[in-house]
TIDONU-139766 format. One line per 5 residues: number of its first residue (from 1); their letters; for each residue x, y, z of C-alpha. Coordinates in nm, 2 decimals. Example, Ala and Ser with C-alpha at 12.3 -4.5 7.8 and 13.67 -1.06 7.14 Angstrom:
1> as> 1.23 -0.45 0.78  1.37 -0.11 0.71 .
This chain:
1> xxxxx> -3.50 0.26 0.02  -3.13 0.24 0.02  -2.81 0.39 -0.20  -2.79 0.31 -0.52  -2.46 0.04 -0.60 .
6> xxxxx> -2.35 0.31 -0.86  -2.32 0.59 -0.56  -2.24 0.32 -0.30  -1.89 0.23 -0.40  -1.82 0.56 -0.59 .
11> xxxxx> -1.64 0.66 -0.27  -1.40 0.33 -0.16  -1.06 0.52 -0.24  -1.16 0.86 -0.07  -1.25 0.62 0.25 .
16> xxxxx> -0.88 0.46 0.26  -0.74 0.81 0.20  -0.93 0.93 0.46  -0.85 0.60 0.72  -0.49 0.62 0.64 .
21> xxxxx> -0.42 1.01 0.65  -0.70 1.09 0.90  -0.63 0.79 1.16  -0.33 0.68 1.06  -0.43 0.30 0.99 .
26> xxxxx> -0.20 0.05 0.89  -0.14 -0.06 0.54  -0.23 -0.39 0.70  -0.56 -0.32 0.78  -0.66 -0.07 0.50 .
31> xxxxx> -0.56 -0.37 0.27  -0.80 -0.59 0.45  -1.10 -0.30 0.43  -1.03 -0.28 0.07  -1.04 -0.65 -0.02 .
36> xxxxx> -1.39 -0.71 0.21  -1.54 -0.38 0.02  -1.43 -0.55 -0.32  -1.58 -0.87 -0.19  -1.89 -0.71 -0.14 .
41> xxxxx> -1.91 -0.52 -0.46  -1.85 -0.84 -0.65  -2.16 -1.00 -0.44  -2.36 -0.76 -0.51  -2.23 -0.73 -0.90 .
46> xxxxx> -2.33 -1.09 -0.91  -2.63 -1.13 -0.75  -2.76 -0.81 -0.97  -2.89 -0.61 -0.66  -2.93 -0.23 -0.77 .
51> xxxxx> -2.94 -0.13 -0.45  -2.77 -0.13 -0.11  -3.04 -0.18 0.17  -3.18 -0.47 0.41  -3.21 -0.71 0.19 .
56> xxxxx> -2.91 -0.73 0.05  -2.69 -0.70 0.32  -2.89 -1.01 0.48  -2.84 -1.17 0.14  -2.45 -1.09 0.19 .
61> xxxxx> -2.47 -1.28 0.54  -2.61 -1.56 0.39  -2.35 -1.57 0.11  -2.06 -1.61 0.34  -2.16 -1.82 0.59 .
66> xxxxx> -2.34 -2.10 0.33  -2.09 -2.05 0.03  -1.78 -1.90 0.13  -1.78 -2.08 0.48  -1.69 -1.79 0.61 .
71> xxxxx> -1.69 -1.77 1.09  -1.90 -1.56 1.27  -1.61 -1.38 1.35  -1.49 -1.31 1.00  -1.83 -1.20 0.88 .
76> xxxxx> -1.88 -0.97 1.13  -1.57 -0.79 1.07  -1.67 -0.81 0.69  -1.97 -0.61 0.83  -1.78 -0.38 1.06 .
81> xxxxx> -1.59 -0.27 0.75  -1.87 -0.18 0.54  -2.03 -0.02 0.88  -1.73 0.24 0.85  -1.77 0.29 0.50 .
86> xxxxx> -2.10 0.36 0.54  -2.01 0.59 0.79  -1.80 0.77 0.60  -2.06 0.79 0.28  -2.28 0.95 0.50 .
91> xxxxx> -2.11 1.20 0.59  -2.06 1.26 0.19  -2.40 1.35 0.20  -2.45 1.06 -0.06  -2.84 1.02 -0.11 .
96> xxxxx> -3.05 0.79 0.10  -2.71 0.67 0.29  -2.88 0.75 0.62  -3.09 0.43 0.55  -2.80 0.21 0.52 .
101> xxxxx> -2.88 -0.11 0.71  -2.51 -0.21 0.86  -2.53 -0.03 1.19  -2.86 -0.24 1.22  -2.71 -0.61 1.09 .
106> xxxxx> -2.70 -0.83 1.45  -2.37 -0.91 1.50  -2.34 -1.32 1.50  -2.25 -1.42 1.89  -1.99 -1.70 1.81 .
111> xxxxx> -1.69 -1.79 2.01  -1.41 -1.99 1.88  -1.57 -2.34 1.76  -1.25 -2.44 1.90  -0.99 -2.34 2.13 .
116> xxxxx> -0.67 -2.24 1.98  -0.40 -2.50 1.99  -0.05 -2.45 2.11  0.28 -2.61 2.10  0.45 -2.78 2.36 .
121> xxxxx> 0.82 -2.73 2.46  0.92 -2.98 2.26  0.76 -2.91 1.93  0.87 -2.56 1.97  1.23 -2.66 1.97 .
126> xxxxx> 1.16 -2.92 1.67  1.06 -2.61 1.48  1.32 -2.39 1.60  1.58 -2.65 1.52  1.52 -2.68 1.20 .
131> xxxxx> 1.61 -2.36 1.09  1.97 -2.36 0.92  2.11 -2.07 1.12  2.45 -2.11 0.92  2.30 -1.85 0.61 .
136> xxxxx> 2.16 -1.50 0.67  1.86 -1.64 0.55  1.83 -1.88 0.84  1.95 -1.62 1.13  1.66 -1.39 0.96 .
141> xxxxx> 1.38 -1.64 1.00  1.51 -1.77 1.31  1.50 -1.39 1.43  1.13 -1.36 1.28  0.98 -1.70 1.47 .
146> xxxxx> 1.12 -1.59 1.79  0.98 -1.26 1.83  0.66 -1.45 1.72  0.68 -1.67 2.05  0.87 -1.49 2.28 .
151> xxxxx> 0.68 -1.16 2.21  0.35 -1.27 2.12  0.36 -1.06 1.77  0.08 -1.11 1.51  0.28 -1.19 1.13 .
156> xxxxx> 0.10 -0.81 1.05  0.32 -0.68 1.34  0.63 -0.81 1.23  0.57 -0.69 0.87  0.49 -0.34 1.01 .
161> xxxxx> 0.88 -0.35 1.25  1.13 -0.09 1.08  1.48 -0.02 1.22  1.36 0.23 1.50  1.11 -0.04 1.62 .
166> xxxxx> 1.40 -0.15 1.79  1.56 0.08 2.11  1.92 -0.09 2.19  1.99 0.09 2.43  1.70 0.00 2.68 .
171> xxxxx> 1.66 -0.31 2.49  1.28 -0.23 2.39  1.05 -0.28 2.10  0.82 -0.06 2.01  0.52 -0.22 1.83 .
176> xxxxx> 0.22 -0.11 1.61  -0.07 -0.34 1.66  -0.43 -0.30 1.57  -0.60 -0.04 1.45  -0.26 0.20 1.48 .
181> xxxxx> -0.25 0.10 1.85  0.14 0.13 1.99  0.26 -0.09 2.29  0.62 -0.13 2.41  0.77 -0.43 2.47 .
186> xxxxx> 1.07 -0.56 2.64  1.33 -0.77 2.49  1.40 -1.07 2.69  1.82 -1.11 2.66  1.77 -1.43 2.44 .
191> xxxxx> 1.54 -1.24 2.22  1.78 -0.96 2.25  2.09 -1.17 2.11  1.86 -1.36 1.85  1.78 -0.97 1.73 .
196> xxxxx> 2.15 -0.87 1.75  2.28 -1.16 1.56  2.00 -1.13 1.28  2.11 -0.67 1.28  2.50 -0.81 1.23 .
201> xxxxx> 2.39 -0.97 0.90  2.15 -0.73 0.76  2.35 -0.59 0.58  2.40 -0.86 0.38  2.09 -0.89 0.20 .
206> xxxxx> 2.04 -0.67 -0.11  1.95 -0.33 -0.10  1.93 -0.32 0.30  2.06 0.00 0.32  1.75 0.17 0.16 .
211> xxxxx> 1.51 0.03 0.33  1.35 0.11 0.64  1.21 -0.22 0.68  1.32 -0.47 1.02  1.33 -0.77 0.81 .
216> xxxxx> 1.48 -0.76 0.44  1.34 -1.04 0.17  1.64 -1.19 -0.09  1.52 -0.86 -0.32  1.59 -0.66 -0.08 .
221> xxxxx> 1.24 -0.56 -0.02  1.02 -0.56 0.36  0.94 -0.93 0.38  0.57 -1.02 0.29  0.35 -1.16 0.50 .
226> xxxxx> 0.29 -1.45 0.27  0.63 -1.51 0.27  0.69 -1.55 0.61  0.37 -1.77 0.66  0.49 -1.96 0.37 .
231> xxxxx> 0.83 -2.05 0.50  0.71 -2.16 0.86  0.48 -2.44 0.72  0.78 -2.54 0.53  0.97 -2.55 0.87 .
236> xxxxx> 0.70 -2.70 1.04  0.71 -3.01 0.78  1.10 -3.03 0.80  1.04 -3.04 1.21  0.80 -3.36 1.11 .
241> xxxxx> 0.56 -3.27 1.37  0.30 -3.54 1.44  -0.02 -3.27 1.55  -0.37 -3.28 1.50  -0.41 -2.92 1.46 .
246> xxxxx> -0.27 -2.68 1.12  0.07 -2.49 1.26  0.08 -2.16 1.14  0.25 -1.81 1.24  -0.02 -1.72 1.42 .
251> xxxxx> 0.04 -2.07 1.67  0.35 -1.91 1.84  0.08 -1.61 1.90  -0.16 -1.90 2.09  0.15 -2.07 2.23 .
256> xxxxx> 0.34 -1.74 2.40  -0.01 -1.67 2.58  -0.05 -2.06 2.69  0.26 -2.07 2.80  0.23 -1.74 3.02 .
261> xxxxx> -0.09 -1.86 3.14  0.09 -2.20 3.24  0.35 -2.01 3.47  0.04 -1.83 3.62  0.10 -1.51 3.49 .
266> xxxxx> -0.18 -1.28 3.56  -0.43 -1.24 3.28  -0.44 -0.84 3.25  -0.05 -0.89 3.17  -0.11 -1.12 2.91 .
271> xxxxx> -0.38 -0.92 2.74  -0.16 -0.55 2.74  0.16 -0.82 2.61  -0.07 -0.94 2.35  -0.21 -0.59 2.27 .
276> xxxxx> -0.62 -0.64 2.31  -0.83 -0.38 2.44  -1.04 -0.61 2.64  -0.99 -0.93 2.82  -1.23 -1.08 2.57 .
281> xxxxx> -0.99 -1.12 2.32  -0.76 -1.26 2.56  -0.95 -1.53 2.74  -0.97 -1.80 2.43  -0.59 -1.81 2.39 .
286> xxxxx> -0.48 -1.84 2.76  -0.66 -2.23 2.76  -0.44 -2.45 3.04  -0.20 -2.73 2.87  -0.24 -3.07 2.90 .
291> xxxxx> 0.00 -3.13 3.17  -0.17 -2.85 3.40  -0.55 -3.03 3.37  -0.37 -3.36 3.44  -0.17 -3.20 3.74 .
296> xxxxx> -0.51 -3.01 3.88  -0.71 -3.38 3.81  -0.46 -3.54 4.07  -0.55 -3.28 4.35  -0.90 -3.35 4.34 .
301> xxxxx> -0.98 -3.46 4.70  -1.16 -3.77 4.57  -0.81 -3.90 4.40  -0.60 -3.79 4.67  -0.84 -4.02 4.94 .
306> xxxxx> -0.80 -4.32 4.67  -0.47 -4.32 4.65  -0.40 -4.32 5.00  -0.63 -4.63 5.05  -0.46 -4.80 4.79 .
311> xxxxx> -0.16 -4.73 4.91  -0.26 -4.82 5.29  -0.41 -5.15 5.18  -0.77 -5.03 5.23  -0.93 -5.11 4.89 .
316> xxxxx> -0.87 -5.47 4.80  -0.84 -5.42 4.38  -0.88 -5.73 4.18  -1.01 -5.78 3.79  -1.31 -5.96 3.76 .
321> xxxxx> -1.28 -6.32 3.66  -1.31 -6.47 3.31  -1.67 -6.40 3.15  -1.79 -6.75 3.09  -2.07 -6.73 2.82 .
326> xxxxx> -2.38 -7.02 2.87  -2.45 -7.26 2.60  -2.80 -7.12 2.46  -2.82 -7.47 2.25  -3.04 -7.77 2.40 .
């Protein structure tokens, strides 16, 4: 037994209403809720199930991990979302919602298939120098991509930055992350003259002055998200980097926590910088550069006794001589 699809999504703008007034969660986020709910509701739509129980939420599972290709990790927040919702129907006293089967869905135990890749010093400042700093445009994005590094800020972060985010006087930023959750952050004083030069031309853009919003599109409207991710792949093109891995926004997020990591920051610092409740979150984006493997491989003890016999003369290192194949024919 289960709720019927009719009763099941009769209650979707009530739950955002209630999220955003209630718990005060960000547009980001209650956009993302709303698109995974409509996702569902059109799987469900489509595969003509009249009701919202066990199977179909397996069915669901299936769906986005063998046709949308869809993570373990982006599944199980799909499943999170319609765990809330669920929630929230229940307490609507919608029939039969206590046997909704989300809260007992196994969540899928997958890591990153891959670590996340980060930028070295010199494909930062590829990127960074191609940014034409001489139009307000320019100084803008510039401003944007540095926060992104030197702060660690997720592209939904910088969207959610107004003109208060920013405390002059004690040269602060005050941030909200995740699930409404506020962290301050100190403004290094290159980040703090990057900022200043990008406030000097505000002004400039249209309509700035009635607008809340940090960062002002050419409308003079808060910049989107897509627009931002947009414009650093076409930076990242112009900079002509030569990487095996996609660059996007959220790379300066994996580079700024690499690069900590690499001057052997400590890792509880890096995860309250990078705003995650647990070190879980943390530990996949703090992966040691290249360099630092190659530096720890030549303190092995077994590489430090070669060298030194090599050096003394006490190996005797020559190449084998020249393979002479025998003539099979009689």
């Amino acid at each position: 037994m289960g709720v019927t699809a009719k009763d099941f999504f009769e209650y979707v703008d009530a739950f955002m209403d209630y999220r955003k007034t209630v718990y005060e969660i960000s547009e980001q986020t209650i956009k993302s809720n709303r698109t995974d709910l409509k996702l569902f509701e059109e799987f469900i739509e489509h595969s003509q199930h009249d009701v919202i129980n066990g199977p179909s939420a397996m069915d669901f599972q299936y769906y986005l991990k063998k046709d949308r290709k869809n993570s373990g990790r982006s599944i199980n927040r799909k499943i999170f979302a319609l765990r809330s919702y669920s929630h929230f129907i229940k307490l609507q006293d919608v029939p039969h919602s206590e046997d909704l089967p989300f809260y007992d869905v196994l969540k899928i135990r997958q890591g990153y298939q891959n670590r996340p890749d980060a930028l070295t010093h010199k494909q930062l400042k590829l990127i960074f120098n191609a940014i034409d700093r001489n139009t307000c445009l320019g100084i803008r994005d510039y401003a944007i991509y540095a926060l992104m590094y030197l702060t660690g800020l997720r592209v939904g972060e910088i969207f959610e930055l107004n003109m208060d985010s920013i405390d002059i006087k004690n040269k602060e930023l005050h941030v909200l992350g995740k699930g409404s959750k506020r962290r301050k952050l100190h403004l290094s004083d290159e980040l703090f003259l990057v900022i200043s030069e990008y406030l000097a031309v505000r002004k400039y853009f249209y309509n700035s002055d009635k607008t809340k919003a940090l960062f002002v599109s050419k409308k003079g409207n808060r910049l989107a998200i897509r627009t931002m991710e947009d414009n650093f792949k076409k930076l990242v093109r112009k900079a002509g980097l030569n990487v095996r891995f996609n660059v996007t926004c959220h790379t300066l997020r994996h580079t700024f926590a690499s690069h900590l990591n690499d001057k052997d920051v400590e890792m509880l610092v890096i995860q309250s910088l990078m705003g995650h409740a647990t070190s879980r979150s943390t530990e996949p984006y703090i992966h040691p550069s290249y360099e630092k493997m190659k530096e720890a491989m030549e303190r092995l003890p077994g590489v430090i006794f070669m060298n030194r016999l090599i050096k003394e003369g006490g190996l005797n290192l020559r190449f084998q001589g020249r393979y002479r194949k025998e003539s099979r024919l009689a």
